[in-house]
C-alpha angles and dihedrals in degrees: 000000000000130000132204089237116066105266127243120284103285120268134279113214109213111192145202096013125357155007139277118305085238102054091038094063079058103037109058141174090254090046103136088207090060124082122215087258095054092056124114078234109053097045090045091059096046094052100030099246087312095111123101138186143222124221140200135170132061080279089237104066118011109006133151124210104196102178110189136167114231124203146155137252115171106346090304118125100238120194102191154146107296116236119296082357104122091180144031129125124144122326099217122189117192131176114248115256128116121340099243091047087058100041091051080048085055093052103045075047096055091033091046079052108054087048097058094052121100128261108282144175103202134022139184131153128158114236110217111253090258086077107082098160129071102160092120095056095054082044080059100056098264138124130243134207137163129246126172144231122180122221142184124204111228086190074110102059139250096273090046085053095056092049085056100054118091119261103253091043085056092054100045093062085046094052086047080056100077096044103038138035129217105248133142131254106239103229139013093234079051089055085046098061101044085044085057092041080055097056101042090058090055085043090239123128138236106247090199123065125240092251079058089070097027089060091047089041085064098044100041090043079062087059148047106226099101150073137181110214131206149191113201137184111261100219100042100015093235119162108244091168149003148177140203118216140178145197152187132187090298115023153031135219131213088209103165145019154158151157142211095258084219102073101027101125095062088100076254086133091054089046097052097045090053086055094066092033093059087039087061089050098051085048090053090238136144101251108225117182090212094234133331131237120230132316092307090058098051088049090051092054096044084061102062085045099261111150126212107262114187121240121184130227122209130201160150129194125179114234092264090057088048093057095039081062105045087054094048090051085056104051090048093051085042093055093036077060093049090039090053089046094052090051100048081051088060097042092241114159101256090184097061096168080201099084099059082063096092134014121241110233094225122178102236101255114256131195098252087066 
């Protein structure tokens, strides 16, 4: 697209981890404008190094770092989230004058962007909820749709923030108290295993491989931004349940969790997620439960106090990958349908109130998945 001004100095592409030289010596690790999944490292660890940038700018006044993965799927060239990342989109830097100088240096540096990128056939990527603005990327051609977090700020103190949670919610992590006890899992890779145990009770299936978290349990044991939470059984310290979370200088995510289906209605859920709720407090960080799943989910969360923050989604498929959707939406309600039906016919309970105890911290599905 042109613009009546001159546009930015054209783009620099910098590929297979990491940006520009120029823009690197201004964007670091403990960048407060950077999230954790933002970060050389992170994404890095996720892709195992197969991730690459844009860049546009002169790299010293107004300049713009898009990192992206790129895949394929069917012969279509996909650009989407890397694996058990929730957010990502452009880090732009611009010099303070007036607003509607930055916000046309804003536009010649998303436009110089998606020019630089290369030819696709699909594209998504979540903006962070900082990002409250997406006009430039409809300007673009995409497409934008909101999706929702939901966040608490701890500024008020933990015991604040149990005054603040609803009654029954109180007396359900008391009633988890007498049963389980507050610990921590001793490896990611051993989180990992219990987390696929987890699913193959419930007969669901990882979508990241186990290299996805090998290659994050080396980068995050090099740093202390991390913690794995766990619920155990008091008598056998067992783990019933545990959570991964993350964090950089302003928030934490509640990244990952899961719980042994057999004893999920012991409040276990509500006890482990106070657990991260009153971590972020004592860090001094903004608590954000990295997505939610269903109505069950969004109660949950209301009841410790979290309230829904908007995060936008931005995207472009071609007409084939459309289609390839559509017909993919229709082959999993079809078999919901035929999965309802076989358990009515087994008489199985299909309305178990345990799973809206606990949300599921689920990476928003992306089209290179």
């Amino acid at each position: 697209m042109k613009l009546a001004d001159a546009p930015p100095p054209p783009p620099a592409v910098a590929r297979q981890g990491g940006p520009a030289p120029a823009v690197l010596s201004r964007i670091g690790e403990s960048d407060p404008d950077l999230t954790i999944f933002q970060t050389p490292w992170w994404l890095d660890a996720v892709t195992g190094g197969r991730w690459s940038a844009v860049t546009a700018g002169d790299g010293v006044n107004a300049h713009l770092w898009l990192p992206f993965v790129q895949t394929r799927r069917l012969g279509m060239r996909l650009i989407g989230m890397p694996p058990l990342t929730h957010t990502l989109g452009p880090v732009i830097r611009l010099p303070a004058g007036r607003a509607v100088l930055r916000a046309t240096q804003r536009r010649k540096l998303i436009d110089a962007a998606f020019a630089a990128l290369p030819r696709f056939d699909g594209f998504l990527q979540v903006l962070d909820p900082g990002v409250e603005d997406a006009l430039d990327y409809v300007i673009n051609g995409l497409d934008v749709a909101v999706r929702y977090t939901f966040r608490i700020d701890t500024a008020c103190g933990t015991e604040a923030l149990w005054r603040s949670l609803k009654h029954n919610t109180r007396s359900v992590i008391r009633k988890a108290e007498r049963s389980v006890v507050a610990g921590e899992m001793a490896s990611l890779m051993v989180f990992h295993e219990f987390y696929e145990a987890n699913l193959q009770r419930r007969g669901a299936a990882n979508h990241h491989e186990r290299r996805v978290y090998e290659g994050l349990a080396e980068a995050l044991a090099a740093r202390s931004c991390y913690r794995l939470l766990a619920a155990r059984d008091r008598e056998s310290g067992r783990p019933i349940a545990a959570a991964l979370v993350v964090w950089d200088s302003r928030t934490l995510y509640y990244l990952r969790a899961t719980r042994d289906p057999v004893d999920a209605g012991r409040g276990v859920g509500s006890h482990l997620f106070w657990q991260a709720v009153t971590l972020a407090a004592e860090k001094g960080l903004i608590f954000d439960s990295d997505s939610f799943h269903g109505r069950g989910g969004a109660l949950f969360l209301e009841a410790f106090g979290a309230r829904p923050v908007p995060r936008l989604a931005v995207s472009w498929r071609c007409r084939r990958l459309k289609l390839l959707e559509a017909s993919e939406r229709q082959m999993e309600e079809a078999a919901e349908i035929l999965g309802q039906r076989l358990r009515r016919m087994l008489g199985a309970r299909t309305d178990d109130p345990s799973r809206a105890s606990m949300p599921r911290a689920s990476i928003a599905r992306a089209s290179t998945q």
